[in-house]
C-alpha positions in Angstrom: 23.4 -61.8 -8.8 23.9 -58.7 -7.1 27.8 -59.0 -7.3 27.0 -59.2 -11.5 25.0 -56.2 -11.3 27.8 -54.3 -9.5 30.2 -55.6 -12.0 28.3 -54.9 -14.6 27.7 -51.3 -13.2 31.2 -50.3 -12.4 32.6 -52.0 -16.1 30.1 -49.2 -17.8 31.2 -46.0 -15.1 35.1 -47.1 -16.1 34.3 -47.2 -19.8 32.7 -44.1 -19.7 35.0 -42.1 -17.8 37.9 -43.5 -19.9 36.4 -42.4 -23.2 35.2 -38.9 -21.9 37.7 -36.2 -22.9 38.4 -33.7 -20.7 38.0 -30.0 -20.7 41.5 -29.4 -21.4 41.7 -32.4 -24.5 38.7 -30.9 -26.1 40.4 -26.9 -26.0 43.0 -28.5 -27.5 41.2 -30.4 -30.4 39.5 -27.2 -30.8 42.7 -24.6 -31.0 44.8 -27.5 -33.4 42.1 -27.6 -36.0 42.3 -23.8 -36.5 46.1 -23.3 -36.9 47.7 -21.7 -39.8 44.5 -19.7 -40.8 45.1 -17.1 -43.5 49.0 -17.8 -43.5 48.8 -17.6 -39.6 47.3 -14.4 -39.2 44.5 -15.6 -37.5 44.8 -17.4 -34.9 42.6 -18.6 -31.7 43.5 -19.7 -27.9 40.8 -19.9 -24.9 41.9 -18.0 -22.1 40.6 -18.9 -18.8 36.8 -18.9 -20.2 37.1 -17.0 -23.0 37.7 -18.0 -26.4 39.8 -15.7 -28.4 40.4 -14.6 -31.7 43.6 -12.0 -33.3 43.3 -11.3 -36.5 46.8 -9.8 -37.9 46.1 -7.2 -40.8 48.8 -6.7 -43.8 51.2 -4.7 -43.5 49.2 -2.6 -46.0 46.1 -2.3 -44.3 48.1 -0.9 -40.8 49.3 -4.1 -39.7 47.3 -4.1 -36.5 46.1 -6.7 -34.7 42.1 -7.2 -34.1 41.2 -9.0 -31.1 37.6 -10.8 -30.3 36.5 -12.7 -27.5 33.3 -14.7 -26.1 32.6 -15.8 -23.1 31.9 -19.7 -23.9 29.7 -20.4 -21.4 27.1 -17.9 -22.9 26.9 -18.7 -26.2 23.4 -20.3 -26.8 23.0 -21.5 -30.6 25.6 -22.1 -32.8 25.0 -22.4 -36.5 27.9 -22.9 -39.8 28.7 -22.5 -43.0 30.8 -24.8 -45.3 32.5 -24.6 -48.5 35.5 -25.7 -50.3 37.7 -23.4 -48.9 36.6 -22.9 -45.4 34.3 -23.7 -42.5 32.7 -20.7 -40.6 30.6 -21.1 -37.3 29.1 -18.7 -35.4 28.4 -18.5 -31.8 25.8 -16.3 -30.6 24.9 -15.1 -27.6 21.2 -14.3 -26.7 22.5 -10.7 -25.9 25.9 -8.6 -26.9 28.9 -10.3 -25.4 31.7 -10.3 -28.0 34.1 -7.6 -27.0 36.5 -6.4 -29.7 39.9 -4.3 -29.0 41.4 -2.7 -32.3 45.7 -2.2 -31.5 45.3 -0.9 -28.3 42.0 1.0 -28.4 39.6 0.7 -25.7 36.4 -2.2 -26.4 34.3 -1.4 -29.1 30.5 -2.0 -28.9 29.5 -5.4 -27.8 28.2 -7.4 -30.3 26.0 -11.0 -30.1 28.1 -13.2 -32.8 31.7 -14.9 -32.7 33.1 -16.2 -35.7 35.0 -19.5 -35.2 36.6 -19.8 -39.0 38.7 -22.5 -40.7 40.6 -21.9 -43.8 41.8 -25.3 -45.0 40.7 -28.0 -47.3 38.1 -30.3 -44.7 36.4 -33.7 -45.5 32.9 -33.8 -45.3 33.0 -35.9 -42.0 34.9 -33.0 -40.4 32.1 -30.6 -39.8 29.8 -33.1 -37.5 32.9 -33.3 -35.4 33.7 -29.8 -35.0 29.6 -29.7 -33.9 30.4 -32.0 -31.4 33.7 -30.3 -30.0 31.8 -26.9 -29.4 29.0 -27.9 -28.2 30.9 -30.0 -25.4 33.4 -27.5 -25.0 30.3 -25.1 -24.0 28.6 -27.7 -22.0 32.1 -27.9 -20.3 32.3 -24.0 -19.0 29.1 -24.7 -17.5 26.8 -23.1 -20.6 24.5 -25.1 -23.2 23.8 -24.6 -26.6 22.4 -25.8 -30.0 22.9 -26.2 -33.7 21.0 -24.2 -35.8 20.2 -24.8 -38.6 21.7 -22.9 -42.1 19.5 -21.9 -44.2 21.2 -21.6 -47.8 20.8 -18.3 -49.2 19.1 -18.2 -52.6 21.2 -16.9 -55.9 19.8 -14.1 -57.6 20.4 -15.5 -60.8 
């Protein structure tokens, strides 16, 4: 009986470890479902444990290039937005840790929110998946966080 137990015991570790992605799989996932954002102008990557956002202005607006990044295992809540033509989340810190270099200016004034956007046509399963992707990808750096909830803003008319 024991021998079953064992079995039974190792069958469920293997399984387990099999399905789990890795740290690496999940950056991946995450980085791939945000390509080609605003004709490739923004883009993301995670950098050691950082993730990172460049925005690339037009040509018209000075053609610089905004750069964010968080810290991933200190974000603490996470809440979204989604619409027909994107899906925004932000990650927020419980104090300012989003640094932001304009070009090559020196960091501007921490700030506590990340925006994580994706401009693309989604399904409405693809949200609950994303949830799931950052919140393991946190839990991976060693942090924790939750969902928030959104709360819908109310028309004026």
């Amino acid at each position: 009986m024991k021998k079953l137990y064992a079995g039974i015991l190792l069958f469920f570790v293997f399984t387990i470890t099999a399905v789990a992605q890795t740290r690496e799989e999940t950056e991946a996932w995450i980085i791939k479902q945000a390509k080609f954002n605003l004709e490739g102008r923004l883009k993301y990557a995670i950098e050691g444990d950082e993730l990172i956002s460049r925005l690339t202005l037009p040509y018209g607006m000075g053609g610089e290039t905004i750069q964010k990044s968080i810290p991933i295992n200190q974000i603490k809540s996470i809440s979204f937005t989604h619409t027909h033509e994107f899906l925004s989340y932000s990650l927020i810190c419980d104090k300012p840790c989003v640094s932001q270099f304009n070009g090559n200016t020196e960091s501007e004034e921490m700030k506590p929110k990340f925006l994580f956007e994706i401009y693309k046509n989604l399904d409405s399963s693809f949200p609950p998946r994303m949830q799931k992707a950052l919140l393991k990808l946190i839990e991976l750096h060693g942090g924790k966080a939750k969902m928030l909830q959104q709360k819908p803003e109310n028309e004026t008319f």
